[in-house]
DOMARGU-92966 format. One line per 10 residues: number of its first residue (from 1); their letters; for each residue x, y, z of C-alpha. Coordinates in nm, 2 decimals, decimal comma, always signed. Layout:
# residues N
NUM	A	X Y Z ~ ...
***
This chain:
# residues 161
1	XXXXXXXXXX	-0,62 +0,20 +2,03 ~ -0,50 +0,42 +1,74 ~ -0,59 +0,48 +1,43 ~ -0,35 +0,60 +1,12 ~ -0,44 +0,73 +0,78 ~ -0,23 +0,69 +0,49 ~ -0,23 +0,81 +0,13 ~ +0,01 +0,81 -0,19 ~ +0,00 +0,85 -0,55 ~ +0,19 +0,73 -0,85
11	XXXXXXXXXX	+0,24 +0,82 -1,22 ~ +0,13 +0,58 -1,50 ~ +0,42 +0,54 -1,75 ~ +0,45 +0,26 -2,02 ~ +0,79 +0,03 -1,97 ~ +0,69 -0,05 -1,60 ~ +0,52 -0,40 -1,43 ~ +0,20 -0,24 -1,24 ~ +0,21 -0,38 -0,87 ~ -0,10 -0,35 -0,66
21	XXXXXXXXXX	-0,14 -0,48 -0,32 ~ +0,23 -0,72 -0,32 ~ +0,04 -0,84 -0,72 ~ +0,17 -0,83 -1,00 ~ -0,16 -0,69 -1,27 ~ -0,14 -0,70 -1,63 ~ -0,16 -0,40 -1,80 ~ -0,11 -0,34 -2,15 ~ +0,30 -0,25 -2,07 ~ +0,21 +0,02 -1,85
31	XXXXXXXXXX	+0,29 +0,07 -1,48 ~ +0,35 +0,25 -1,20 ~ +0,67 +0,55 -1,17 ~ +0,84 +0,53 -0,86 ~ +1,20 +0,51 -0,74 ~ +1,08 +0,11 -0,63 ~ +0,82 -0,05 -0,76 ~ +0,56 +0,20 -0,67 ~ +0,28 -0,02 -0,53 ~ +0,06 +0,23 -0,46
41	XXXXXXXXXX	-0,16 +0,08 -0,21 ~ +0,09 -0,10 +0,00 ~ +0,25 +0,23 +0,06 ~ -0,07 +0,37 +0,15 ~ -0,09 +0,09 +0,43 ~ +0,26 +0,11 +0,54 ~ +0,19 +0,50 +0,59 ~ -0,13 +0,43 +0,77 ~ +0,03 +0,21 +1,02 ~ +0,34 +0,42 +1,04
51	XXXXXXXXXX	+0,14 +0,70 +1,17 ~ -0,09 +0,55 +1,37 ~ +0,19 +0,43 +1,57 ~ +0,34 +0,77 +1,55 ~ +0,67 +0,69 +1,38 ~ +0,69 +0,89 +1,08 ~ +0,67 +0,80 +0,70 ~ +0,77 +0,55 +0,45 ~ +0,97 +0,86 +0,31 ~ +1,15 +0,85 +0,67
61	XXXXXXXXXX	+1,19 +0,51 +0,66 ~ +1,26 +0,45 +0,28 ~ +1,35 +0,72 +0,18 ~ +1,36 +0,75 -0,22 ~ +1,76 +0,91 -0,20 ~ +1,87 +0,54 -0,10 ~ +1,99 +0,38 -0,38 ~ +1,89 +0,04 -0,11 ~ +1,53 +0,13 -0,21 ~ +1,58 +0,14 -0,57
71	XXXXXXXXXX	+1,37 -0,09 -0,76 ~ +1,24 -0,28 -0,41 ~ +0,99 -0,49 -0,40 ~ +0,71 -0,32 -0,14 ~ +0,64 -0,61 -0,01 ~ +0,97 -0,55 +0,19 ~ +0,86 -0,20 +0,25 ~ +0,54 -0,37 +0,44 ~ +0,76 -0,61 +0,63 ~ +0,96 -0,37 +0,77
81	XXXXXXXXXX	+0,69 -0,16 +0,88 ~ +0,52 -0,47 +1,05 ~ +0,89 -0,52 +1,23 ~ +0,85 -0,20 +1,34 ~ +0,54 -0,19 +1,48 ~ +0,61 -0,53 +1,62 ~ +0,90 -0,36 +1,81 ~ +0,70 -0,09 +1,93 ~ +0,42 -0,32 +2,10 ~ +0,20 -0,31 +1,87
91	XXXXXXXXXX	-0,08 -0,51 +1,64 ~ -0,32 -0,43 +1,36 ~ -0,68 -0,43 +1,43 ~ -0,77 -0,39 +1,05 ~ -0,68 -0,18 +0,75 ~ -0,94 -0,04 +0,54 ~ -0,82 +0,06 +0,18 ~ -0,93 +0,29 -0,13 ~ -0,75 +0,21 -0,47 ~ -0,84 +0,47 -0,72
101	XXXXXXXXXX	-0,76 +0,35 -1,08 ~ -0,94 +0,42 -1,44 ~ -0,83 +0,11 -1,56 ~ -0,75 -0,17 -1,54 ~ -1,01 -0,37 -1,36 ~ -0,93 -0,46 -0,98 ~ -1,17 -0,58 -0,84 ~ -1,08 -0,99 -0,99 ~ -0,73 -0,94 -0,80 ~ -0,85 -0,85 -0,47
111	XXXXXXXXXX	-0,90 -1,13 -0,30 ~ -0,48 -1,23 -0,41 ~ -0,41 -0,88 -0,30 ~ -0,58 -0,95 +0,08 ~ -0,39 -1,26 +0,09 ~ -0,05 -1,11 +0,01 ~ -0,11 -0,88 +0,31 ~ -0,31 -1,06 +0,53 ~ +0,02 -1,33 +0,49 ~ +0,29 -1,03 +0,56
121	XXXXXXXXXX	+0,15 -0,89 +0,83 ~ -0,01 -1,18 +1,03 ~ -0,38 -1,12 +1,00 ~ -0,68 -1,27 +0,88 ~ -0,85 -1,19 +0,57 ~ -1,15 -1,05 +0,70 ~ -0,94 -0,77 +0,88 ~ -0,84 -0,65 +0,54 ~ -1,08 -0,43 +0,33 ~ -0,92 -0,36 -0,03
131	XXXXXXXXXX	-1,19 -0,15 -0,27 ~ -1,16 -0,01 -0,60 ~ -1,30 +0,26 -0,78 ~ -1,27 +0,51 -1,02 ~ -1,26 +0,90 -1,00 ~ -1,56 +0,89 -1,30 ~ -1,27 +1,07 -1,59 ~ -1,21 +1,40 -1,34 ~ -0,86 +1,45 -1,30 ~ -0,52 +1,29 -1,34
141	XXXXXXXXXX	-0,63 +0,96 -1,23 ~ -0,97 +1,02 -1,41 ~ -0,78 +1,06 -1,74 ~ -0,53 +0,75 -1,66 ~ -0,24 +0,97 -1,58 ~ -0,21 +0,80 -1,25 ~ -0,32 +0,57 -0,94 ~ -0,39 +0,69 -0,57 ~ -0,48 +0,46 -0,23 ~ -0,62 +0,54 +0,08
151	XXXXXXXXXX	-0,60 +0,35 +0,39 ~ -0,72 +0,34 +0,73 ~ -0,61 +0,13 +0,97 ~ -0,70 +0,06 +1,39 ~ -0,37 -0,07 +1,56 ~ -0,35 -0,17 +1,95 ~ -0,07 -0,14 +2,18 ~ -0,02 -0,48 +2,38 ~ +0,26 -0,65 +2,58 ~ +0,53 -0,91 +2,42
161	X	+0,38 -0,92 +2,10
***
């Protein structure tokens, strides 16, 4: 068994589609700044299985100098992490995630967001855990400057997966 951590943050800017979790969230013309669509928490995840299987980064594998990344969807991000575990022997366990937001309210997308990932990576709901919260007004996510996720996740190393 091993276990990976993962963690990334994003500016909020107006002009952008915010994408949580592979959904799409309305948000008052604001999203999130990043050279793709900057879905915060699904690069948290693809980070947290990325280095519990102890191969690297999204920056190593996407890196944001590629104009092949610009704009991309992070679902595709995820789905190429999954190949790569897959190539490597391994499966997912479970993924545990943090989404740290001001506003707007997550908690009514959740259960699309599990779905999403639970479809991409060829797992059951209940080994998702997606929560939100807020950081109570401290700091640059506090005053709606930005979004950060945190994710756990337990992967297992197995033959012909």
């Amino acid at each position: 068994m091993r276990v990976g951590f993962g963690y990334d943050v994003h500016q909020i800017v107006e002009g952008r589609k915010l994408f949580l979790g592979g959904v799409e969230i309305p948000f008052d013309n604001k999203g999130l700044l990043g050279h793709s669509d900057a879905d915060v928490l699904l690069h948290a995840i693809c980070d947290a299985l990325l280095g519990a299987a102890a191969l690297g980064d999204i920056g190593k594998h996407f890196p944001d100098t590629s104009d092949d990344y610009k704009n991309i969807d992070s679902k595709i991000l995820l789905i190429r992490t999954y190949e790569l575990l897959k190539r490597n022997n391994y499966q997912i366990s479970n993924i545990d995630c943090t989404l740290c937001m001001e506003k707007p309210k997550i908690a009514p997308y959740i259960p699309q967001m599990q779905k999403v990932i639970s479809e991409i990576l060829d797992i059951e709901l209940n080994q998702i855990s997606i929560k939100a919260t807020t950081k109570e007004k401290m700091g640059f996510v506090g005053r709606g400057e930005g979004a950060e996720a945190y994710a756990v996740c337990l992967i297992t190393r197995v033959e012909n997966v």
